[in-house]
Every structure is written in C-alpha cells, then in structure tokens.
N, C-alpha and C positions, 0 to 999 in steps of 0.2 A: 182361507186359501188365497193365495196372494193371483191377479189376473197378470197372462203374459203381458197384456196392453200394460200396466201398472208398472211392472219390471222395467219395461223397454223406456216407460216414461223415466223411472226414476234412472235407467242407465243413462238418456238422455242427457239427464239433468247433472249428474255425478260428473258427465264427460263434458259439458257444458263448464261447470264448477273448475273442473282440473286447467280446462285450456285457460279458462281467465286468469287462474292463479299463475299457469306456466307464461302466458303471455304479460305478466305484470310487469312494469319496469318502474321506477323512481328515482325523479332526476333533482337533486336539490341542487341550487346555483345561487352565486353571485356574479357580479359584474366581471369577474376573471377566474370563476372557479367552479367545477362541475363535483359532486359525489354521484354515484351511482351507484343504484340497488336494485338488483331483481329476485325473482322470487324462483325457485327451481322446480324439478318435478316432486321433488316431495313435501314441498311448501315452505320450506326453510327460505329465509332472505338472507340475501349475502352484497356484500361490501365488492361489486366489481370493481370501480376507476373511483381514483380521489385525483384530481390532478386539473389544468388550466381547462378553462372551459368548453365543453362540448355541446355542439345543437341535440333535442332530439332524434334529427333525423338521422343519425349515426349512433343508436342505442345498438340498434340491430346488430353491426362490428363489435359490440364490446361482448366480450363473453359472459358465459353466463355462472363460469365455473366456481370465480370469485373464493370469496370468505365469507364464513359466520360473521352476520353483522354484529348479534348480540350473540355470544355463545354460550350457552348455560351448563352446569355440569349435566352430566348424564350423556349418554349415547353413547356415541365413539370420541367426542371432545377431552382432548388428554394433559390441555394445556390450560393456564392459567384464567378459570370462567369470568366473565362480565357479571353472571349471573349464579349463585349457589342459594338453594333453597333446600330447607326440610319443612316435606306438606306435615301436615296434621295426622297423617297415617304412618308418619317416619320414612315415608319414601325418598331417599338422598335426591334423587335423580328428577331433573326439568327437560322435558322439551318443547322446545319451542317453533312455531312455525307462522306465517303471517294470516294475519286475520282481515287489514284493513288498513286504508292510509287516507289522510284529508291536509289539503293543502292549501290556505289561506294567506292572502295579502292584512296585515296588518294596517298598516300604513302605507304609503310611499316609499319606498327602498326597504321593507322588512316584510318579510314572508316568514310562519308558521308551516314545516309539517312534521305533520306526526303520524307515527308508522305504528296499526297495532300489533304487534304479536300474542299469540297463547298458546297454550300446554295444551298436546293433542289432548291430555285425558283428564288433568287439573282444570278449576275453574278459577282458572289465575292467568291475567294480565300483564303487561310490561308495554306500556308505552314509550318509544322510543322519539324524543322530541327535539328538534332540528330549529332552530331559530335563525335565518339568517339578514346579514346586515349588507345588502348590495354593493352599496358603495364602497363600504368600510372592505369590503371582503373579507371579511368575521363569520365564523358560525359558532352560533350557544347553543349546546347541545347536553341536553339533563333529561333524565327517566324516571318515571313513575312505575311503578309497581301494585299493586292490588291484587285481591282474589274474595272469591265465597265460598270456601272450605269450612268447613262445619265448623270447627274447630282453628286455634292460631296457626300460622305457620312462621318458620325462623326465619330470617334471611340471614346469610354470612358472607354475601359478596354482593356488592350492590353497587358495581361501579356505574359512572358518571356517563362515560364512553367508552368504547372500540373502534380501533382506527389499526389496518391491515396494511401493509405495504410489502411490495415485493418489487426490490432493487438489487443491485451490485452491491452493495454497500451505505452503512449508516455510518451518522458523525451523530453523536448526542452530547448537547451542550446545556450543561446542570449549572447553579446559582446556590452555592451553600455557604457557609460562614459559619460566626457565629455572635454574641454579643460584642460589638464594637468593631467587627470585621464583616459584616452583613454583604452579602450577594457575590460575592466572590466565581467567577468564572472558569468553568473547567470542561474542555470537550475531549472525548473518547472515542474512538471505534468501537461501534458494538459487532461481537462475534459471538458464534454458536452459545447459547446459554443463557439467561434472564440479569439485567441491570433494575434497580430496584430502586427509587427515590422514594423517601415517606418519613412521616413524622408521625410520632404516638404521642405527642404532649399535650392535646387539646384545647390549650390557652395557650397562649401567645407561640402557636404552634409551628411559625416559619424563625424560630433563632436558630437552628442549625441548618438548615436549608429552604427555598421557597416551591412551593410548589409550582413551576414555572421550567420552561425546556425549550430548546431551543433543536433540530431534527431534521440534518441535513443528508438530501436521496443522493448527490453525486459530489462528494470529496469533504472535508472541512469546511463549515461555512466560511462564505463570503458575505461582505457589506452589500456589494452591491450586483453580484450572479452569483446562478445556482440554485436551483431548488429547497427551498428551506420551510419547513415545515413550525409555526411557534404557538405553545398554547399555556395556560394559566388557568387554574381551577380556582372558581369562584368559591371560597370557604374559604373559615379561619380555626377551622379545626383541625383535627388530625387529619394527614390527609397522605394518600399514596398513588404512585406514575408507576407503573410495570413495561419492560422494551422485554420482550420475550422472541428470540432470535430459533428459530427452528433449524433444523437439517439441513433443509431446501433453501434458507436465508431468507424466509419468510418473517417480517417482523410484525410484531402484536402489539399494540402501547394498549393499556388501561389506565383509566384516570377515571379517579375519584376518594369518596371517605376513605380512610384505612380500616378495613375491617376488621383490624387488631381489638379484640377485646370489645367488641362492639355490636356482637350480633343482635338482633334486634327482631322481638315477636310483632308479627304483624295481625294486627285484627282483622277479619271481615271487614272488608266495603270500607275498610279503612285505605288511604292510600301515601304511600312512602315517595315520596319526590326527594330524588336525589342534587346535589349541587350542579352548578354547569361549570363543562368545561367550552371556556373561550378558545379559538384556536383559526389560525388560518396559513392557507399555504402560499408564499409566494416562488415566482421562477425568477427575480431580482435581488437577489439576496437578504440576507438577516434584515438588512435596514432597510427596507420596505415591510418587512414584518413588526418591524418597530414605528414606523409610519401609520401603519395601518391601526395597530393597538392605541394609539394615541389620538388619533381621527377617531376609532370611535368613543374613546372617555368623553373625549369633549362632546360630541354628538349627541351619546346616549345615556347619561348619567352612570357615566364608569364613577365621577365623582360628582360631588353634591353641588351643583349649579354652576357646573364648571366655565358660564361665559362671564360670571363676575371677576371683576380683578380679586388679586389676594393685596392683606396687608403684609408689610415688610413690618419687622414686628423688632421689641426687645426683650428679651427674657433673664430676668433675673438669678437663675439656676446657678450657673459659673460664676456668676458674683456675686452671690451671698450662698449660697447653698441654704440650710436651716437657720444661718446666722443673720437674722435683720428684727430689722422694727420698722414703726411708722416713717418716720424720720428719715431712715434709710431709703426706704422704698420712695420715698416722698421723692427725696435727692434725683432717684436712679428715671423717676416719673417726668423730672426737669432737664435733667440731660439726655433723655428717649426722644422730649420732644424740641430741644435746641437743635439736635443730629438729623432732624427729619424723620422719623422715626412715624408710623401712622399707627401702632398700637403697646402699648407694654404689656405684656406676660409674667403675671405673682406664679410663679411656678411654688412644689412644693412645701411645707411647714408650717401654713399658715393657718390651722385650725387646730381642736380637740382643745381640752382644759384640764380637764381631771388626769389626765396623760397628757400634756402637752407635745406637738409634733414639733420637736428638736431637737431629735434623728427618726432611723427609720425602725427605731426598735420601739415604738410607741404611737399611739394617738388616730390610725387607720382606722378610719372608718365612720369618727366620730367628727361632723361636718356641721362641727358649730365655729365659730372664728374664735381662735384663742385671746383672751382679752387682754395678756401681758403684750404682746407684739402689735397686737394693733387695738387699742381700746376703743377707738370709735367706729370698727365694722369695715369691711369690705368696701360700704357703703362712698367711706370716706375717701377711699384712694379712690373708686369710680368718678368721685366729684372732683377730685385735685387733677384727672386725667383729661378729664370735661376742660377743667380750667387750662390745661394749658394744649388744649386742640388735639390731644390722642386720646384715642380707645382703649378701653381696659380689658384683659383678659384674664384668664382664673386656670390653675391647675386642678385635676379632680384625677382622682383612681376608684370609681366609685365599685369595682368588681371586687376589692380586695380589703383585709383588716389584719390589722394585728391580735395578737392575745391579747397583748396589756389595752383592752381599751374597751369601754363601754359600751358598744355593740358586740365587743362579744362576750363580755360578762352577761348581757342581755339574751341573746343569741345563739350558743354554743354551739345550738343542731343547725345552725345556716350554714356551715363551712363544711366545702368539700375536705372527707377526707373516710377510710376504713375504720371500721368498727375494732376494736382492740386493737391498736397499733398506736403507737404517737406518733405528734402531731411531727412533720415532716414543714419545715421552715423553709422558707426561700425569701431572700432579703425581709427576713425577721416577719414573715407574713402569710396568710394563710386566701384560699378564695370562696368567697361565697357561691352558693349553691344556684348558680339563675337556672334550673330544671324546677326550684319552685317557684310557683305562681308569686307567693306573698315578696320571695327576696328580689323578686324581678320587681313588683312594686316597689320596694324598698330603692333599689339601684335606679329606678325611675326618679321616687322621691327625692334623691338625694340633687339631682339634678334640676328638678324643677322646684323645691324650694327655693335652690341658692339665684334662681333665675327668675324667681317670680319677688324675692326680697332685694334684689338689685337687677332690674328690668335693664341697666342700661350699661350690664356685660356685653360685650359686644364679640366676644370670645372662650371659647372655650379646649383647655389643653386633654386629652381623655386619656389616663393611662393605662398601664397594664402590664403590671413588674414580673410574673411568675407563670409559671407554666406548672400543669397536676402534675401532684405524686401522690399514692397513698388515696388511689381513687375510691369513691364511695361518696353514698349520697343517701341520708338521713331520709330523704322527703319519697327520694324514689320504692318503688317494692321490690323485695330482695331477687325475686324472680326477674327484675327489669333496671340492675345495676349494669348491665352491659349497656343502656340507654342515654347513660351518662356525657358520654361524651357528643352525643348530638343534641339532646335534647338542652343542656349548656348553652350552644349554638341558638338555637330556635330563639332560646331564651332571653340572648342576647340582642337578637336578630328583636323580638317583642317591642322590646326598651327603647332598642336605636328608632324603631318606627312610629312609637310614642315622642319619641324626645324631638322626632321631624315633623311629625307631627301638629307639635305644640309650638317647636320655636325652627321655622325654616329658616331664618334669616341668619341667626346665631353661626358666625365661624366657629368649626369645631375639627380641631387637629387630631389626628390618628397617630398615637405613641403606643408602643409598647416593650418597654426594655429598650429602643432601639427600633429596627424593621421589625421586630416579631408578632407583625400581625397587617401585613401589607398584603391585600387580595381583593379583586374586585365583587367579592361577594359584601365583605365591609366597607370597602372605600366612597362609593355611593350616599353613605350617611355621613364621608365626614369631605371638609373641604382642602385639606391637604392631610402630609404624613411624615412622619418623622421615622426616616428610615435607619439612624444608627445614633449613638449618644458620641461617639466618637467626632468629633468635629476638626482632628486636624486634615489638613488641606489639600495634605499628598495621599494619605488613606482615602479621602473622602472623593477622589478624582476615581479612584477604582470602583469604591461603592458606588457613585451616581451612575458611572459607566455600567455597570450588571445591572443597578435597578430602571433605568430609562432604556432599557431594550421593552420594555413592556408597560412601564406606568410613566405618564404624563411625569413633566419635570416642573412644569408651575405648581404643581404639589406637591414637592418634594420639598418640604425645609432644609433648608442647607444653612447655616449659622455662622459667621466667624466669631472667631474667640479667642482667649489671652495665648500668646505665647508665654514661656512653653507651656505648650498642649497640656491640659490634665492629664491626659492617656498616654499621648504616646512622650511627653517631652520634647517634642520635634519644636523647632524656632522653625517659624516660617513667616516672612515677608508681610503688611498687611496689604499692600495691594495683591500681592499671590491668593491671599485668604481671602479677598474680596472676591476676586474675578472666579475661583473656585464657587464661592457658593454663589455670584451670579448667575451660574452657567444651569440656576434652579430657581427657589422661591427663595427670597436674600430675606435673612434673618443675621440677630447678633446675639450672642451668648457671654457679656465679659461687665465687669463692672468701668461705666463710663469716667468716673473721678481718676482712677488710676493711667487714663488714658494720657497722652501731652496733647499740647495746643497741638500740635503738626498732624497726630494722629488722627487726632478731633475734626481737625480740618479736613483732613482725606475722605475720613467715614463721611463728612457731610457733604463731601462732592461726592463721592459714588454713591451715595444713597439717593441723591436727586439725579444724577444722571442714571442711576437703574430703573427710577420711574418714568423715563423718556423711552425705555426701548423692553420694559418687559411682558410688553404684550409681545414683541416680537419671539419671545420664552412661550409664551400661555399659549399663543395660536400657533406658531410656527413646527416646521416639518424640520425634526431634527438628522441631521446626517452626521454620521461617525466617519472623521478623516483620518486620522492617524491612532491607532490601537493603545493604552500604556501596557497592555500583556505585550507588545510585539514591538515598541517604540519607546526611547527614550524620551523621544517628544510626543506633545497629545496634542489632539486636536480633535474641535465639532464645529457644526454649526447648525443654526438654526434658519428658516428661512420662509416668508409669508408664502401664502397659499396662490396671491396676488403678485408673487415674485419683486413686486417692488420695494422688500427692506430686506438684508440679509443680517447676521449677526455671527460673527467668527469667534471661539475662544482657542487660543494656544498656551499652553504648557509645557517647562522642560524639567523635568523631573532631577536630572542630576546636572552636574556642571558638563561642558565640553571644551579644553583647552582652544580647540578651532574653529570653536562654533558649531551650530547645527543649522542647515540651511536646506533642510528638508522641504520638499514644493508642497504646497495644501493647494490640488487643485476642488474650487470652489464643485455645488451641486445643485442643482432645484433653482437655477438662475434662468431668466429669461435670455435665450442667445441673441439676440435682436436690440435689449436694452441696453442701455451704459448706467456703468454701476461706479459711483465714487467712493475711494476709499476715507474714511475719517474716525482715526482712534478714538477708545471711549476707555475710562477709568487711569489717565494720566496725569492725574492735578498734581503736581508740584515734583514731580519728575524732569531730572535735568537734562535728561536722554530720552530720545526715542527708537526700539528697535526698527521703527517702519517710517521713520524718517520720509525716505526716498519715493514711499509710495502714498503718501499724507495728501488728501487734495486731488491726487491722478483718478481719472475716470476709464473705465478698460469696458468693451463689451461682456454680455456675461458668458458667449461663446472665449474668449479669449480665456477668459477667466474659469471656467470650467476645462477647455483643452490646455491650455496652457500653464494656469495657476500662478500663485502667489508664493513669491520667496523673499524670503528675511531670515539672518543669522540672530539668532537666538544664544546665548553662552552661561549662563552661571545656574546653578540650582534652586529650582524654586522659583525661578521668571517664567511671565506670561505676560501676553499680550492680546487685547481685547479689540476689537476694529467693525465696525459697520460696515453695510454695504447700501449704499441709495440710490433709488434711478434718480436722474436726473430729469 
C-alpha cells in the first residue's frame, strides 16, 4: 500500500518536473540572429521566433504557442513529418516531446546545442543538433536518430531541418538547370499548397537542380534589404527542400536526404546522423546572405585550405580532347609555361591498354598509362613540367568504368545496377558500388597508386559523368537495397577522408559532368569546382551569378576557350572571355599553337596581371550591382574586408545603338578613404571606355552615393577597373 506521505512526495515531484519543463526556454544565437524554443504544457518543443537577434531578457514576450520544432508523424500532425518512423511493433505513429538540452562553446565564435527529444512510450531518440557560427551568422543544423527497441525499426523521413515561418507572404528563389546550363535562377510566390525541390539521382545529384534556396518574408528578394532567408544542404546525394504553405499561410520548409526509395532499417544503439543543412537569415538583403556563406568557406573549411592561393591552370580538354601524344602534350606544356601559366592539366584519355581510352566508349577504369600516347609514363610529362617552371596535373574518374574494360571483366558484381535488368549506359558507363568496403579500397587505390608512382603531381582533376539508374547493389542484402543510396555517400565521403588524409597538400578539383556535384558537404575535400563544362562567356556570366549567391568564387574554375564556343558556337571577344572567367578562378581550355601572336600576347598580359589582384577574388566581399535576369548590363564587385582594394567587373550583354550608361554605384568602400580608379585587362586596346575616369581619385562615400558612369555600346564588351586607397 502506497503512504499519503509517498503520494504527496511523488505529486511534489511530478509538479516540480512539469514547471521545469513548461518554464524551459532555448535560445540559439549569432551575432545578429536569435531562434527560439520553448517547451509547452505537454512537453512538445516548438520553434517560436527565427528572426534578428533578441536578449534573453525578452523570452518572457515571445509566445509560447509557436510550431513543432521537429514534427513526427503521428498525433494530430497532418502535414508534411520531419520525422516518420515504423517501431519494431509496426506502430506507424511517433511522439515526441523534450527530454533535455546542453549547450557548449566550441571554440571562439561557435557554440554547439543540442536539444534531446523522445517518444513518450518508444525508447527512441532524436537529437536535434544546432551548430552556430557567430560571426559568419551561419547555423548547421543535422539530427541524430537512435533507439533500443528490441527489434529494427524503419525510418522513412529523416529530414535534416524544420524551419516555421508565419508572414504576409513568401518569395522562393530555386537554382535548377541542367548539364551545361547549371544554376539557373528562378523566384516564385508561394501560395496555399506545398513547392517541392529534389533530386532522386544519387550521384552527381545537383544536374538538374542544386539543393540550395534562396527565402524571402516581405516581397521579392532584394540585394541589398529585406529579409531573406538562404540555405544549402550539405550532401551530394539525393536530396529534397519541402515549402509547405497551410491555410493560415503558415509556411514549413524541410530540408534534407530524399526519402525516395531510401527507407532505411535502423539497429539498436545504432545511431543515423543526418546531413546539415547550412542556412542563415539576414534583414540586408540576398547579398549579405551571399557574403556571409562566403566568410564562412573561407573561415571554416567550407573548402579545402581555402587561405592558399589557387593555380591558374591549362587544360588540355578543348584542345585535344582524346586526340594527343607525347609530343603534343609536350608542345601544349611549353606554351602553358611561355603564357604564365602556373600548372597544366592532362585532362581525359590518357590511360588503359588492352582497351585503349580514345573515346569514351572504352578503357574506364583501367588506370594504367596507355603506352602508345605516351611511352614513357606520366612520369615524363611531370619532368618536362618541372623543366619549364609549371606543375602537373592529372585527370581521374575513379567512381566510374566502362564494360569494355578490364576492371570490369574482372569485376562485374562492383557496378551499381538491378538484378535482371540491363545494364542501363550513361556516357557509355556504368558506377561502381562504393556501399562496398573492397570498391571503396579500390576507388582509394586508384588514387594513391598514381600519386605515390609520381609524387610530384601537384594536382588532381576528380570526375564524375553519371548519375544512378537501374539501382541495385550486389554487396548490399536484399532487405537493405533501400540503403543504397546513402550508404554510396558514406562510402565516398570514407575515400575523400583517406585521400586527405594521405595527401593534404595535392590540389584537387570537384567536376562532375559539369556542377553536378557542388555542396558543402563535398567541397571541403576538394580545393576548387568546376561548375559547368559549358565555357562560353555569356552563358557562363548567368552560371557564376546563381552559383556565387552561395559558394566561394576563387573556387569556381572559370576557363576561356576557343571561339566558337564547342557548345553554344557563340564568337565571343578574348578579352570579354577573359574578364568573364576573372571575375572567378581563371583557367584556359583551348589549344595554345592555334592561338596568333596578338592573342598570345593578350593571354600573357592578363594572366600576369590576374596574379596582381586575385586575392582581391579569394578574400574579398562580393556585391552584385547590376542583375543579367533584369539588366542588359552586369555588373559586381568584389572588395577587401580592409576596404582598401576594390575590384569592379562590367558587362554588356547585347549591343546598344546609344550606348548604355547605367550608374554602378560602388559598396563595401570606406567613406572616409579616396579610392583611385585604374583599368585592368587593357593590353593592346586602342580605346578606352573609362578614359575620363583613369587616374581620378573620388572618396568612397562619393563613390558609393554617387557612383560611377561610363557608356558601354557593343555586345560582348566589358570593362574591368580597380579601386585603391591612396
């Protein structure tokens, strides 16, 4: 028999327990931005304020009514779950409620918290984990999952985040494409009913769109006001964005894996960590959210040691394609390093024997150097590059193989693909299975053999031409083919942290097809990316524009190359095709012999004067001045942290009979300093459009209130200009 004293203690204690939980509150921050969480009477946490920063001494004002921070199916939740699990008992239904929260300074500017919740009745877990980056105004935010249920349980929704908003009105601003038209920009009003961004491809998983948004609370984004909300899911897998718009115009975003085809059994005491998503909000427009993303790459290893300079590279791709030999390459090695040029790139064809790689219908996989093109090894071009003062670099695709080729006569059961079905081609090629252990070794090997038998690559190209069809996987158990497409991931993720492992110092480019496969879950292992294979100059002003809202532009290869264009046939100017890919990491895609003296001359004055001002690229705070969605003419700039160098580039896309004499007023200037103007990328130019301003020194308030004008006229002209204190 129970005593009243016992009762009354344990009512005590019960009523005790309840106030703590109802008086909980949770305040994550950065230097301009607060979330808040409380915890209700039934112990559910909910998502009250995302918005510019608040003390706690004003928790008290915020209500407590809020949203499911994480909402799981089951209860009354009728809308799109964070969270869908089936327990071990077949119970569809989760609820969840808070358990627990711990909040830690990592470092200096980064604070950890983590919020636990659990199932009143399940003995299952969900950490909800809050990374934030003070300064940067970033939060990374990814969830853990676990349980001790006798038996597995499924998961079938395991997103990343939940982020509630309740305003007037949304603008959502998507990034789709697809090969050779990469990042393309498009904003909507969302109304009553769910918007949907995702990809089911699981390799090279952003060719038709990026998992990336852009999430404006009051009209169409703006540059530079306005509340705008931008984030990016770290993964290069499938991956899916939910805007789920209620009644009340209540909006829901989810972000994370696509649970397409992907459920996935979870063990005891096993635990599921989901991807992060990046994201932050600011009240200055889009371009302080692009500011921010950028401060923190460079900061926090968005990419791989990103305070080193990059090389300005040559790649032989465009001018020879499969078609060279020694001899050639030799040629292409001497005129890389006449032009200034600080590395050459053997892109594609240069390996396999017994299938020789020259095309792409042969020889994948098989990473021995073919002995008719170059008889004396890799080795030999490394030395001839040594000799004349540049660096070597190397193409590899080491995820993928052909049929016709010796790895996979060898191999058969390494490639991803379905049991009774054929084999399903993409650029004549099939992908290896990295879910297993051995082809992950394998995808390793291939990379440190060639790097341990020529130590003194100084580079490396990484590709990655195709995307799954035809899924299935040999290695996995048939109960655990929905695993595929993360475990892939994992797999890859193994290899990249091996290959860092072994060789930090090795530049290594992020290609695949193109952008498909540009996310800061990958980017961190590699030290630039190659965001489209498309390289002419007027395309490629749209593509850098969508892909530099969110990733760092000193990583961004940007290439000139032959007119007309392989792709599109467009003739376009080579100083136009210079100052285009300056306005990133300058690379060149063309064969040099075909060049004239004049050309030759030009490339070698802007290749040395791109090495005088692109660190003002690598560190500088880029601002978008004129739009090409919304403007005939473009315009940016870039501009030190130290405000004493600026760097302007101008574009006019079509001709104008009277010119275009549109103001660029200047940003990110000191008002106080005097800033001089003095063109850059002019050699041998018998005009100048900024004549009038060459030499003059303006304050940077003048220059920012006032701005800079110059008439602009024919298609295809740009105009490239410094800015220096004095």
């Amino acid at each position: 028999m129970v005593s009243v004293r016992n009762v009354f203690v344990l009512f005590v204690l019960v009523a005790i327990a309840l106030v703590s939980v109802q008086a909980q509150t949770i305040g994550i921050h950065t230097d301009a931005t607060s979330l808040v969480f409380k915890v209700d009477k039934s112990g559910e946490l909910r998502q009250c304020y995302f918005g510019g920063k608040v003390e706690s001494s004003t928790y008290d004002a915020i209500a407590t009514s809020g949203f499911a921070a994480h909402p799981a199916y089951g209860k009354d939740y009728v809308y799109e779950p964070a969270l869908r699990v089936v327990h071990a008992d077949g119970n569809l239904t989760t609820e969840l409620i808070y358990a627990n929260h711990d909040q830690r300074q990592l470092q200096e500017g980064i604070t950890l918290t983590q919020i636990v919740l659990k199932d009143k009745f399940y003995p299952l877990t969900v950490t909800l984990n809050y990374k934030t980056y003070n300064h940067e105004n970033i939060i990374e935010q990814w969830t853990e999952i676990a349980h001790q249920e006798k038996k597995d349980i499924t998961l079938h929704n395991f997103f990343s985040s939940h982020l509630t908003f309740q305003q007037p009105e949304y603008w959502l601003t998507s990034f789709s494409g697809n090969w050779a038209k990469e990042m393309n920009m498009a904003e909507v009003q969302l109304k009553d009913g769910s918007k949907i961004l995702e990809s089911k491809l699981g390799v090279r998983a952003n060719q038709f769109g990026h998992a990336a948004f852009l999430l404006a609370l009051d009209g169409p984004a703006q540059e530079a006001q306005g509340t705008v909300i931008g984030g990016t899911l770290a993964w290069p897998g499938s991956w899916k964005l939910s805007f789920e718009t209620d009644a009340q115009n209540n909006l829901k975003v989810l972000a994370g894996i696509n649970p397409f085809a992907s459920q996935y059994t979870l063990k005891a005491k096993e635990v599921f960590k989901t991807p992060a998503l990046l994201y932050t909000l600011s009240t200055q427009g889009k371009g302080e959210v692009t500011r921010r993303f950028h401060k923190w790459a460079r900061n926090h290893n968005g990419m791989h040691k990103s305070e080193r300079p990059r090389y300005t590279l040559l790649n032989n791709w465009e001018a020879t394609y499969f078609d060279f030999n020694e001899a050639v390459l030799k040629q292409i090695i001497a005129d890389a390093a006449d032009m200034g040029f600080d590395l050459f790139l053997l892109d594609d064809g240069w390996f396999a024997n017994k299938y020789p790689r020259d095309h792409d219908r042969a020889g994948l996989g098989d990473w021995e150097v073919n002995k008719m093109k170059l008889p004396n090894g890799v080795g030999e071009l490394v030395t001839e590059s040594q000799k004349k003062n540049i660096k070597f670099g190397i193409w590899i695709e080491p995820e993928m193989v052909n049929p016709k080729s010796e790895l996979y006569e060898k191999h058969p059961d390494w490639i991803i693909t379905a049991p009774n079905r054929e084999l399903d081609l993409s650029r004549n090629q099939l992908i290896l299975d990295l879910s297993n252990p051995k082809v992950q070794d394998h995808v390793y090997g291939v990379v440190d053999n060639l790097l341990t038998q020529n130590p003194d690559i100084a580079y490396l190209k990484w590709d990655c031409n195709r995307y799954i069809t035809n899924a299935g996987s040999s290695y996995l158990p048939a109960n655990q083919q929905t695993h595929l497409w993360i475990k892939y991931v994992e797999g890859l993720f193994n290899v990249l942290k091996k290959v860092r492992s072994k060789y930090p110092n090795v530049y290594i480019m992020l290609c695949s097809g193109g952008g498909g496969r540009i996310d800061y879950g990958t980017m961190p292992f590699f030290d630039e990316y190659w965001i489209s294979d498309n390289t002419d100059a007027l395309d490629r002003i749209f593509i850098q524009w969508g892909t530099t809202h969110f990733f760092p532009p000193i990583g961004l290869a940007s290439h000139v190359s032959v007119v007309p264009n392989h792709i599109t046939q467009r003739i376009t100017p080579l100083k136009f095709r210079f100052d285009v890919a300056m306005a990133a990491k300058l690379g060149m895609d063309l064969q040099p012999k075909d060049m004239t003296a004049d050309e030759k001359a030009f490339s070698r004055n802007a290749i040395k004067e791109y090495s005088t001002f692109k660190h003002i690229i690598q560190d500088g705070d880029l601002y978008r001045l004129l739009s090409p969605y919304e403007n005939n003419r473009v315009a940016l700039m870039y501009t030190l942290s130290n405000q004493r160098e600026a760097l302007v580039f101008s574009y006019l896309k079509q001709k104008e009979i009277y010119g275009n004499n549109q103001i660029l007023y200047m940003h990110g200037l000191d008002p106080k300093r005097n800033y001089t103007i003095k063109e850059v990328n002019n050699y041998g130019m018998n005009y100048s459009r900024i004549a009038h301003l060459e030499g003059k020194s303006f304050t940077g308030e003048f220059l920012m209130t006032h701005g800079v004008r110059f008439t602009m006229y024919n298609e295809y002209e740009s105009v490239v200009f410094k800015l220096v204190t004095e």
